[in-house]
N, C-alpha and C positions, 0 to 999 in steps of 0.2 A: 450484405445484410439488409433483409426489408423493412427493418423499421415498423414493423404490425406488433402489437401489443396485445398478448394475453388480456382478454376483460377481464378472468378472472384470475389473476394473476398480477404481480411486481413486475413494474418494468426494472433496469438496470443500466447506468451510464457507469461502463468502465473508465476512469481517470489515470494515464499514465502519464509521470513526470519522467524526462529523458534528458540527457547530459553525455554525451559522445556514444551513443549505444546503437550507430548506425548497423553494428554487427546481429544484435537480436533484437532490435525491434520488429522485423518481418515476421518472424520466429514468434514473437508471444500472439502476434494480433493473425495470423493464422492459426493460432491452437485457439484463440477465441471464437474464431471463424466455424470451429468444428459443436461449439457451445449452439443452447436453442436460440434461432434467430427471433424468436416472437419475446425473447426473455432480455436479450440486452439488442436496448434500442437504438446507443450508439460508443461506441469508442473514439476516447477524445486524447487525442498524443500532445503533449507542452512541451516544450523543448525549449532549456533554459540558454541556451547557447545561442552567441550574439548571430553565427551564420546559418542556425537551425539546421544543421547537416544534418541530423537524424532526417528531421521532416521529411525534405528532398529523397531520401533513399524509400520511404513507402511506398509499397506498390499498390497498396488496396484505395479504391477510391471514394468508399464509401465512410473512411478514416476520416475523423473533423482534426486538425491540425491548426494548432496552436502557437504562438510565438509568446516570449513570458518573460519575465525578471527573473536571473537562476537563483535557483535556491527550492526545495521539495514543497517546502510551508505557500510559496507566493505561485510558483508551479501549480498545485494541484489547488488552491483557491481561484487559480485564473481556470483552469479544466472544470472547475464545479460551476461555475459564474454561465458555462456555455451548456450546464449539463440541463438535460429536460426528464431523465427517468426519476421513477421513485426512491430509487436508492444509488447513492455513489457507490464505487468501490475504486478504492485507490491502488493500484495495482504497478508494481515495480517493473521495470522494461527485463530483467531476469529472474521472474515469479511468476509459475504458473499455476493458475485452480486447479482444482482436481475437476474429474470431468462432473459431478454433482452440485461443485460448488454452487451455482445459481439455484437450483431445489434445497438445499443445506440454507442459508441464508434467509430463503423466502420463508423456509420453515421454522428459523427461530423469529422472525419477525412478525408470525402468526399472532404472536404474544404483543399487543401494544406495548407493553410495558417497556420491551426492548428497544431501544432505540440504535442500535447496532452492535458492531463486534468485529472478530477477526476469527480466521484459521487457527488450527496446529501447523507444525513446523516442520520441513523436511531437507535438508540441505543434497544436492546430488552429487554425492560421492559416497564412498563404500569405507571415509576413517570411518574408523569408531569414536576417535575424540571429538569430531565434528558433529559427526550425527549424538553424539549424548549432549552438546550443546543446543541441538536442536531439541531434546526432550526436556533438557533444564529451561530454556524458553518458553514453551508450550506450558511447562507446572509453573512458572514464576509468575506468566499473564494467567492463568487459571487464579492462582493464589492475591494477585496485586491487581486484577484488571487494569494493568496497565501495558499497553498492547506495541510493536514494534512495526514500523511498513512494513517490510518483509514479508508478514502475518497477512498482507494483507486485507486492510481493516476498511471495514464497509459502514456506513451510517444512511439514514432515511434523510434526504435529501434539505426537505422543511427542517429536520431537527438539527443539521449539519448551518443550513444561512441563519438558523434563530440562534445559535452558541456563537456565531461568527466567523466560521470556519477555524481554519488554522492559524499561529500566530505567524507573524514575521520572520520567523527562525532560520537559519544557514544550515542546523542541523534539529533532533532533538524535536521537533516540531511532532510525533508519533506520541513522543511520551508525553510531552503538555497538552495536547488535546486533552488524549484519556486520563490521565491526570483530573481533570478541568472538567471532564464527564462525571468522574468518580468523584468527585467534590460538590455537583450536583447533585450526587445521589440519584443518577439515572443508570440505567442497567445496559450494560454491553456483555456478550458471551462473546464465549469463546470455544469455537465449534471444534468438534472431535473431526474432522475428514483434516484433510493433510495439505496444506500448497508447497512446492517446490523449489526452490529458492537456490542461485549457486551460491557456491563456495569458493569461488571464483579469487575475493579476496583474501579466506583465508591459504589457497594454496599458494596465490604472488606471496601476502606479507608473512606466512607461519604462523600459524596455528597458536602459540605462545604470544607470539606480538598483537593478536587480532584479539586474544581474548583479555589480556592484560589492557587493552587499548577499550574495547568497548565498557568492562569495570570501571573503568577510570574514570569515563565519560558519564556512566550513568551518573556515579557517586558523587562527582563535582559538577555536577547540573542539580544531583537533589540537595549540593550544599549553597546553590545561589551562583556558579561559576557564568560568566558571563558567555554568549555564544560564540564568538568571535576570538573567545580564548581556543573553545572548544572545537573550533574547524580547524587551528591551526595544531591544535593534538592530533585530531582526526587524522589530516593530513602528512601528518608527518610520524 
């Protein structure tokens, strides 16, 4: 990736946080690879794991590599800290843009007023229960501006160090930002093109457990539940 930046144009620092994902991390930062090199100026990998084994398996070397406190919240504020484009995008180690994404973004940010956003939602596989949970996602941040990583969520880089980046969070850290946007009263969309996202967890834990689980989490986070309560639901 050359690093030359459109003058007139958005530059782009991809932010991924990573946690045992030695298996697709090659996989997402070559479908990056295929994106405009004049448009993202660098790809930044965090890896919250104490022996960075993702790191180590990159083969691109133009890839900036990160070592971090785990957890997604302190992960992707350590990635933003090294980022130098105009706008973040925080992008999951099994999440891919659509091939526009970077023209889709630059175009709703045409608008000062936006200060960022996320995708719609696509999960890869052929349920129909999964993919309708994908479409309830997509209306629920349409409807609540309140956006999920998965989605993908990208911020203007000045307006992401001025709110303070993200909290301290184990989990949950997606929804308190834009939470914390929308309480500003500053505008984020939420783009019609689609990013890709597995389904990876709901085909290991089922379909019924994944989504009774994520419910749970929202609801007892929007009633004050503590985080540390919330990893151990997560996880278990």
């Amino acid at each position: 990736m050359s690093g030359i930046v459109r003058r007139d144009g958005l530059s782009f620092s991809v932010v991924v946080p990573v946690l045992n994902e030695e298996k697709n991390i090659n996989s997402i930062i070559e479908h990056l690879h295929t994106m405009p090199a004049a448009k993202i100026k660098e790809i930044i990998v965090v890896d919250g794991a104490p022996e960075c084994g993702t790191l180590k398996v990159i083969r691109y070397e133009d890839v900036i590599k990160v070592s971090s406190k785990k957890g997604r919240g302190p992960q992707m504020n350590a990635g933003a800290a090294r980022a130098t484009g105009d706008v973040l995008i925080f992008l999951h180690a099994d999440t891919y843009l659509p091939d526009d994404g970077l023209t889709s973004i630059e175009a709703a940010l045409h608008n000062p007023k936006v200060v960022g956003g996320a995708f719609s939602m696509r999960f890869d596989t052929k349920s129909l229960i999964v993919r309708a949970v994908a479409r309830i996602h997509t209306l629920r941040a349409r409807v609540t501006r309140i956006l999920y990583g998965d989605q993908a969520i990208f911020l203007r880089r000045d307006y992401f160090r001025r709110i303070g980046g993200y909290d301290d969070l184990p989990l949950m850290e997606d929804v308190e930002i834009t939470r914390r946007i929308r309480k500003r009263g500053d505008r984020i969309e939420v783009l019609p093109q689609k990013v890709t996202s597995s389904a990876r967890r709901y085909e290991q834990d089922g379909y019924i457990l994944c989504l009774a689980r994520y419910l749970a989490l929202i609801i007892l986070f929007g009633f004050g539940a503590l985080p540390r309560f919330l990893v151990r639901l997560y996880k278990n």
